[in-house]
C-alpha positions as a Markdown table, in Angstrom:
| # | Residue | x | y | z |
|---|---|---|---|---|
| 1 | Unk | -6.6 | -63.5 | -13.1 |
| 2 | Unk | -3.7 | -62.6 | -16.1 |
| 3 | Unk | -0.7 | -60.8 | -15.0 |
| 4 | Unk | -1.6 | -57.4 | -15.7 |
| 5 | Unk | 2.4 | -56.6 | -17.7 |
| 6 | Unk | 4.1 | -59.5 | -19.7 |
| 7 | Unk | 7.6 | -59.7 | -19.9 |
| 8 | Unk | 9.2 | -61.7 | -22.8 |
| 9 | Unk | 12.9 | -62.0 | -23.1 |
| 10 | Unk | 14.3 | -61.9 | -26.9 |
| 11 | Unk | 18.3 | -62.5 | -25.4 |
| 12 | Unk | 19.7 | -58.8 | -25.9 |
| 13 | Unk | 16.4 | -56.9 | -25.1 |
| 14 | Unk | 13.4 | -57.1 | -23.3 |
| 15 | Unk | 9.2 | -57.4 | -24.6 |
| 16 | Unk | 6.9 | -55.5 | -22.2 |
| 17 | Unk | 3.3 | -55.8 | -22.6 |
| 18 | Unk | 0.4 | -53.6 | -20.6 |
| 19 | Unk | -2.1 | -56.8 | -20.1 |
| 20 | Unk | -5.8 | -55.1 | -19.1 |
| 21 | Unk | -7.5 | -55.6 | -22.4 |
| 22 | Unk | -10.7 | -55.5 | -21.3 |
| 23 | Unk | -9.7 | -52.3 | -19.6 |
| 24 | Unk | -7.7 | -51.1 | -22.8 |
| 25 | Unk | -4.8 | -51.9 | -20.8 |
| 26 | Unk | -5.9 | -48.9 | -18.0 |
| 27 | Unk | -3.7 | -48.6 | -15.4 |
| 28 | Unk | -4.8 | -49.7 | -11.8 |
| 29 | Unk | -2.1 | -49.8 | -9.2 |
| 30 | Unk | -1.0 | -53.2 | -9.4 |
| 31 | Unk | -0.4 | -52.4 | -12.8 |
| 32 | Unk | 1.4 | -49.5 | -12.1 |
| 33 | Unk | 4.1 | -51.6 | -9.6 |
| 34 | Unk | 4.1 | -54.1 | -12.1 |
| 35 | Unk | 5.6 | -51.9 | -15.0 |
| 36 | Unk | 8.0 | -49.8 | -13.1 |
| 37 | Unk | 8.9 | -53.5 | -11.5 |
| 38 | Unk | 9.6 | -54.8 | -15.1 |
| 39 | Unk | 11.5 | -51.8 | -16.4 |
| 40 | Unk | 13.9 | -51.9 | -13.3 |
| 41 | Unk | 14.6 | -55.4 | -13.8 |
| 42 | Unk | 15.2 | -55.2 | -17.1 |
| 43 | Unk | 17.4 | -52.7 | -16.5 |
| 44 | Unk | 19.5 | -54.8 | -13.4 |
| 45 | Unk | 19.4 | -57.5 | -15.6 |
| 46 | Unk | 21.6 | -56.2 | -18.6 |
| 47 | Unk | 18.8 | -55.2 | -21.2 |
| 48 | Unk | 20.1 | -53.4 | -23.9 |
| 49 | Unk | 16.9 | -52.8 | -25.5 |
| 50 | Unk | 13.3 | -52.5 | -24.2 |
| 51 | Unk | 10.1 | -52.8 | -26.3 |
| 52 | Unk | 7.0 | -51.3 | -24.7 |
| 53 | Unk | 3.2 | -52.2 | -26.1 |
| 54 | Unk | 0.1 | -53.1 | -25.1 |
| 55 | Unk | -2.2 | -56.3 | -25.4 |
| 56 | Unk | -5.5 | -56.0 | -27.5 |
| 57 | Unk | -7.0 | -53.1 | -29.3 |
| 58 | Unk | -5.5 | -50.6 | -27.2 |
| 59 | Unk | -2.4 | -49.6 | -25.9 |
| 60 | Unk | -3.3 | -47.6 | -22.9 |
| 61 | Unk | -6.2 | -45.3 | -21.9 |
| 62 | Unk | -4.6 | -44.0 | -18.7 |
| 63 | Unk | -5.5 | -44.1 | -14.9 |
| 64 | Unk | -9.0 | -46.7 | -14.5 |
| 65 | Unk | -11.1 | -43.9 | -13.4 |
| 66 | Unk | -13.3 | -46.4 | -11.7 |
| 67 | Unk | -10.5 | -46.3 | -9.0 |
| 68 | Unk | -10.5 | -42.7 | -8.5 |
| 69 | Unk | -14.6 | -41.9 | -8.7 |
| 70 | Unk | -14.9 | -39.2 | -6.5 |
| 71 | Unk | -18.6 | -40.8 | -5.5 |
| 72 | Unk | -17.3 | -44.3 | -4.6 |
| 73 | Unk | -15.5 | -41.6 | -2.4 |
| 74 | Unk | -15.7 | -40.4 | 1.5 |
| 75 | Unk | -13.9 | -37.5 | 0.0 |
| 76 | Unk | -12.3 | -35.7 | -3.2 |
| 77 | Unk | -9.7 | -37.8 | -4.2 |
| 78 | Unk | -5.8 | -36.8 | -4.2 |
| 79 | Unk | -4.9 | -37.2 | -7.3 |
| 80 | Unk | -1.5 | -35.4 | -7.1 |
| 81 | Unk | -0.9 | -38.9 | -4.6 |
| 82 | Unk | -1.4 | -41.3 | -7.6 |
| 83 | Unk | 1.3 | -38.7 | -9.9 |
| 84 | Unk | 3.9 | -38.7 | -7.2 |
| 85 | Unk | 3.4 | -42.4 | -6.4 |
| 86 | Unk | 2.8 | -43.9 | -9.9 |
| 87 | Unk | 3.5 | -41.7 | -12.7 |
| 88 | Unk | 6.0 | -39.1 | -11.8 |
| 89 | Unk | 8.5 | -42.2 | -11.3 |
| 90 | Unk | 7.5 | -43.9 | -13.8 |
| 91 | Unk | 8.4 | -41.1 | -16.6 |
| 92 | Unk | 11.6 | -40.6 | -14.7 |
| 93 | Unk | 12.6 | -43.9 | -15.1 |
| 94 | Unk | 12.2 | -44.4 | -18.7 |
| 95 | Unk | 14.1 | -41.5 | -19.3 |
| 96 | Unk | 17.1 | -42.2 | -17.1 |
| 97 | Unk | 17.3 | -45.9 | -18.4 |
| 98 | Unk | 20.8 | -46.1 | -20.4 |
| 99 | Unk | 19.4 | -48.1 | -23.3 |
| 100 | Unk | 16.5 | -47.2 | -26.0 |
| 101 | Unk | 12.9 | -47.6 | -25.1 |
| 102 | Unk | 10.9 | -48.2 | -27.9 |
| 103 | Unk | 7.1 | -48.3 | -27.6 |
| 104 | Unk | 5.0 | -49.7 | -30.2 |
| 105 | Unk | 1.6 | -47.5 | -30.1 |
| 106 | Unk | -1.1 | -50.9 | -31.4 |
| 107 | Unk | -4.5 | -49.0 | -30.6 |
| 108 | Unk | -5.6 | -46.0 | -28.9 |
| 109 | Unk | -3.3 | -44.0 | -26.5 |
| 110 | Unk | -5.1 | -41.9 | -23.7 |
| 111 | Unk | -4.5 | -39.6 | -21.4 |
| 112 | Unk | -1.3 | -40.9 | -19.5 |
| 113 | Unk | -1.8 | -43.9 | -21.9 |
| 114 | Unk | -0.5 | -41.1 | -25.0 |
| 115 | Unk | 2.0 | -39.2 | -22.2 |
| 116 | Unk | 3.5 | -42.9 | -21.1 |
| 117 | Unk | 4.0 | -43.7 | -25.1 |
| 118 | Unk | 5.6 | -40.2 | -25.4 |
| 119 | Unk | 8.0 | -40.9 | -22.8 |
| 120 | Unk | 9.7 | -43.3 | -24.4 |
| 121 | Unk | 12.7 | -42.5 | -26.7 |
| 122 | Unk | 11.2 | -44.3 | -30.6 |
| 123 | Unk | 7.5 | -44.5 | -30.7 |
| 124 | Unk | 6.3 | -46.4 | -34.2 |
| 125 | Unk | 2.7 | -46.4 | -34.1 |
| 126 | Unk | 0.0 | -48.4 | -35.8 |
| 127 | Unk | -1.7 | -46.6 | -38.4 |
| 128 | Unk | -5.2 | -47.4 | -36.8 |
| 129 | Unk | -3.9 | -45.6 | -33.5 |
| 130 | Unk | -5.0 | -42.6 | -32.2 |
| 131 | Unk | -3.3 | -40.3 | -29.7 |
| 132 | Unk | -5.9 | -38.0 | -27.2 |
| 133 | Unk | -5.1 | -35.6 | -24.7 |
| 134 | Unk | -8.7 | -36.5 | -23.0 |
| 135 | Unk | -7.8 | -34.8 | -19.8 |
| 136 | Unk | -10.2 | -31.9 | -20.4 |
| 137 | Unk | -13.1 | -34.3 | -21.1 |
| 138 | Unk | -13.1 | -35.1 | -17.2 |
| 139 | Unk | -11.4 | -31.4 | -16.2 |
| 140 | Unk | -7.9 | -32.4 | -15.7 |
| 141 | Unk | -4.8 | -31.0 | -16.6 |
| 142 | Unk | -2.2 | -33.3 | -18.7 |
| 143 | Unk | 0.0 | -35.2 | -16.9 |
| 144 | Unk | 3.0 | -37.7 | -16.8 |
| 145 | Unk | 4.6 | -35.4 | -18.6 |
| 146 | Unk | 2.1 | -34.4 | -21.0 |
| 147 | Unk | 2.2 | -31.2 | -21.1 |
| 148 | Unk | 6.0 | -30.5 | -21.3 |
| 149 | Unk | 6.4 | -33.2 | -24.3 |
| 150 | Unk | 3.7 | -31.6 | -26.1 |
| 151 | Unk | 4.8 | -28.1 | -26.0 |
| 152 | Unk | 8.7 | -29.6 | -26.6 |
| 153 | Unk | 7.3 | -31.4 | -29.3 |
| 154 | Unk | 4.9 | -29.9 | -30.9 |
| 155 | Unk | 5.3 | -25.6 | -29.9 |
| 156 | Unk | 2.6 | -24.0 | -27.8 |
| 157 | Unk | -0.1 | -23.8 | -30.5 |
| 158 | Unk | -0.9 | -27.3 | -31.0 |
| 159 | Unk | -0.2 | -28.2 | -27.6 |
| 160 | Unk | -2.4 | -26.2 | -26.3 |
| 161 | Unk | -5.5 | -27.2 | -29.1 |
| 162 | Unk | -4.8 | -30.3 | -28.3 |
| 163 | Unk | -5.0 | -30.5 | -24.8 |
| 164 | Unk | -8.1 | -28.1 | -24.5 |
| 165 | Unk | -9.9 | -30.0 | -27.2 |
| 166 | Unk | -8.8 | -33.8 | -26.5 |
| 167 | Unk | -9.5 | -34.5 | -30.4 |
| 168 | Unk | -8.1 | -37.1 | -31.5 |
| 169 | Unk | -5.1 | -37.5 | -33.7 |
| 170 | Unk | -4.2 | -40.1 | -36.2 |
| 171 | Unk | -0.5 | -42.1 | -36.1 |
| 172 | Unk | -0.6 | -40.4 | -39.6 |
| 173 | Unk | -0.7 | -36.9 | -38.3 |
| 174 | Unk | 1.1 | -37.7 | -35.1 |
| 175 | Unk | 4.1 | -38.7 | -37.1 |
| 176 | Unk | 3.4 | -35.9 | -39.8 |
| 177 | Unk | 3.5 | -33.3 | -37.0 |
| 178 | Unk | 7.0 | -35.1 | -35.1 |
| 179 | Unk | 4.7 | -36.1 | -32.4 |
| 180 | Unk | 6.1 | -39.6 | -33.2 |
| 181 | Unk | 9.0 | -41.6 | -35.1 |
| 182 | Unk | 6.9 | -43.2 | -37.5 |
| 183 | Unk | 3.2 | -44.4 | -38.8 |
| 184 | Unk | 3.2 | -48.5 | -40.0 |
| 185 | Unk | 0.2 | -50.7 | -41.2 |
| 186 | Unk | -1.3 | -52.6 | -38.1 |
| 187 | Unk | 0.1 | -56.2 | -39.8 |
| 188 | Unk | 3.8 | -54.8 | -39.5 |
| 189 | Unk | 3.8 | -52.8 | -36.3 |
| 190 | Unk | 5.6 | -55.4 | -33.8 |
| 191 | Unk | 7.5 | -57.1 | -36.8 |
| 192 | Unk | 9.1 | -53.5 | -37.4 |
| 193 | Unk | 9.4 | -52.7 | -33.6 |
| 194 | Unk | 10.9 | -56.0 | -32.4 |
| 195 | Unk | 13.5 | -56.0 | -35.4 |
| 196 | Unk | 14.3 | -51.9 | -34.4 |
| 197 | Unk | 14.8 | -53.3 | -30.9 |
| 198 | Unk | 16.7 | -56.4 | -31.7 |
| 199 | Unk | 19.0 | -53.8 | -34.2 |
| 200 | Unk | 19.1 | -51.3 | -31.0 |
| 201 | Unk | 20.3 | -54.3 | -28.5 |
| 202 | Unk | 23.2 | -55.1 | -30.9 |
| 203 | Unk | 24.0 | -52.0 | -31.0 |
| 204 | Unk | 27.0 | -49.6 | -29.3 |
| 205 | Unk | 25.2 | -49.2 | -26.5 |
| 206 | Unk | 27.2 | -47.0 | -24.6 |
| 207 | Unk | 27.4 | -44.7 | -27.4 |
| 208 | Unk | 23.3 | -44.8 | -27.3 |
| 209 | Unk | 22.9 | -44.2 | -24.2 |
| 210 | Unk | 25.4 | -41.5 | -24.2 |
| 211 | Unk | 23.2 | -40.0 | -27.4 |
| 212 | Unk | 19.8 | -39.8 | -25.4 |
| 213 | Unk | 21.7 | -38.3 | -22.4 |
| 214 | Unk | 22.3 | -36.0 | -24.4 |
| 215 | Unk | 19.3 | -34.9 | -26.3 |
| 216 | Unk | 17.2 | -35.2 | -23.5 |
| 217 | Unk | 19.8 | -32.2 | -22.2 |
| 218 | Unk | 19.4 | -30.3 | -24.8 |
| 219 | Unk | 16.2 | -29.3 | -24.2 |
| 220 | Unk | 17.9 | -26.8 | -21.4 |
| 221 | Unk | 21.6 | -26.5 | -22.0 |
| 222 | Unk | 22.5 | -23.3 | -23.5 |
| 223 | Unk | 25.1 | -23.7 | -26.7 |
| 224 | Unk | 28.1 | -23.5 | -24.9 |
| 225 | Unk | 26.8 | -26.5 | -22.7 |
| 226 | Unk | 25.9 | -28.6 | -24.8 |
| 227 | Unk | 29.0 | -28.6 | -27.0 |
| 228 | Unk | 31.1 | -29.4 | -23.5 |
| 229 | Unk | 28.5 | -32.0 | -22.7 |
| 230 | Unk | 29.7 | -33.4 | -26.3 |
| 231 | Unk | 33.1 | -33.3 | -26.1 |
| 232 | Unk | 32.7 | -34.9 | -22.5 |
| 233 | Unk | 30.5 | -37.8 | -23.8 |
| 234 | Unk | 33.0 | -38.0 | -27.2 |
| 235 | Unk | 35.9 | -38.5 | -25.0 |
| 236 | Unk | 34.3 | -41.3 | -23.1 |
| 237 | Unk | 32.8 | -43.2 | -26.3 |
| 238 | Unk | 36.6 | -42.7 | -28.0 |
| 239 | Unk | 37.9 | -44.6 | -25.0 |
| 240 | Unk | 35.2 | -47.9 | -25.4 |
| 241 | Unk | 36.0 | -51.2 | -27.2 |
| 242 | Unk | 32.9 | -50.2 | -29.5 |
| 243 | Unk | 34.6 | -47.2 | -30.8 |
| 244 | Unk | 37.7 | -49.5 | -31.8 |
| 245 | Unk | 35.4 | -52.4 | -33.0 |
| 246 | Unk | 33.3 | -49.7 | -34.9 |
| 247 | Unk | 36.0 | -48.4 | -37.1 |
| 248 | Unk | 38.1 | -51.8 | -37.4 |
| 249 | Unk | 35.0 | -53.2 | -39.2 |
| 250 | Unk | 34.4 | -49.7 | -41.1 |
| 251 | Unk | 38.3 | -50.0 | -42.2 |
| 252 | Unk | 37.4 | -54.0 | -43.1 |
| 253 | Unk | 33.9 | -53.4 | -44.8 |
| 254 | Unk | 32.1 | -55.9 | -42.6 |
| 255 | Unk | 29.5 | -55.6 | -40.0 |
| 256 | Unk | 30.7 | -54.2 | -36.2 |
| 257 | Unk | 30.3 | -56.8 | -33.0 |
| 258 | Unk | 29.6 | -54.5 | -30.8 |
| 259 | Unk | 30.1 | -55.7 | -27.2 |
| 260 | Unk | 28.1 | -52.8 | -25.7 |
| 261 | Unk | 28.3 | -51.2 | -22.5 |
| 262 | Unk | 26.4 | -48.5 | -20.0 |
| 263 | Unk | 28.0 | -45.1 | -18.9 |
């Protein structure tokens, strides 16, 4: 049996691949431990980048609800378990790794499949994708975030259409309504997201890292906050070899070396 993730180094920054395709790359829980397993290495391991897709013609339609059929069942099944287990940590993670995760959206994204994408900080997405909140179709709520991204992202009114509906919508409207980054032809999605991550890796990454600290805070800092919150992260970027390689190389007119670093 294939590995259900794929991990491909590219030096600087790490390729992460959901590998069900006959599944369109569903999650079971192997797959599950296998992802969180792959982020937190690449994370030990010094990535300064990470790259997240999925094998196939999809990217990911969720949980395999063949593992959680209620008639298969002795009883209902807890599906709050499988959130706290799987994907409550998994969301956390991504968002307290210090260095961009990009996810390049090839094919359909479902359920916790379109919440997992959101998650990540860049999401470019194929122009054939589509993005569904299909939660209602089985009466479920969204999860793995889903419903706070949305209604972050998108205001109340959409959020809630689109989670009580589960229509579909296109990479084109996804990134028309700030859902997403950007919408690419199919033939250039992983050409653009691997030279994004490559240009990320090099990077200052402490100053990155720093800059989706911060964002990510700004969703509940007041004003006040969040201008200390800058001045604290300023003074800590002004301090880093980056800053001084940054503006030596502005002063020279030549391209930075940036050595990076993690808060």
């Amino acid at each position: 049996m294939s590995e259900t993730i794929l991990v491909t180094g590219h030096g600087a920054w790490v390729e992460i691949t959901l590998n069900r395709p006959d599944r369109l790359n569903s999650f079971n829980d192997n797959m599950h431990r296998a992802l969180r397993a792959a982020l937190e290495s690449a994370r030990d391991g010094g990535a300064r980048a990470v790259l997240l897709t999925g094998a196939g013609r999809g990217f990911c339609a969720g949980q395999d609800l063949g593992d959680r059929d209620p008639a298969k069942m002795t009883g209902a099944p807890d599906l709050s378990r499988t959130l706290h287990e799987f994907y409550n940590p998994l969301i956390r993670l991504i968002r307290s790794l210090d260095f961009p995760v990009i996810c390049a959206v090839n094919g359909v994204a479902a359920g916790a499949g379109a919440n997992l994408a959101l998650a990540c900080d860049i999401v470019l997405a194929a122009e054939s994708a589509r993005f569904i909140q299909s939660f209602a179709k089985v009466g479920l709520v969204p999860d793995a975030g889903g419903s706070w991204n949305l209604t972050r992202l998108l205001g109340e009114a959409r959020a809630k259409a689109l989670a009580l509906t589960g229509q579909p919508l296109t990479a084109r409207e996804a990134a028309d309504w700030g859902l997403v980054w950007r919408a690419v032809p199919d033939a250039t999605l992983m050409t653009e997201a691997r030279a994004l991550a490559e240009s990320l890796a090099n990077g200052p990454t402490l100053g990155l890292a720093l800059t989706k600290r911060a964002i990510q805070a700004a969703a509940t800092n007041t004003l006040d906050a969040q201008l200390e919150l800058e001045a604290e992260f300023q003074k800590t970027c002004g301090a880093s070899p980056d800053y001084a390689e940054g503006v030596r190389a502005f002063l020279e007119k030549r391209a930075p070396r940036f050595a990076g670093g993690r808060p």
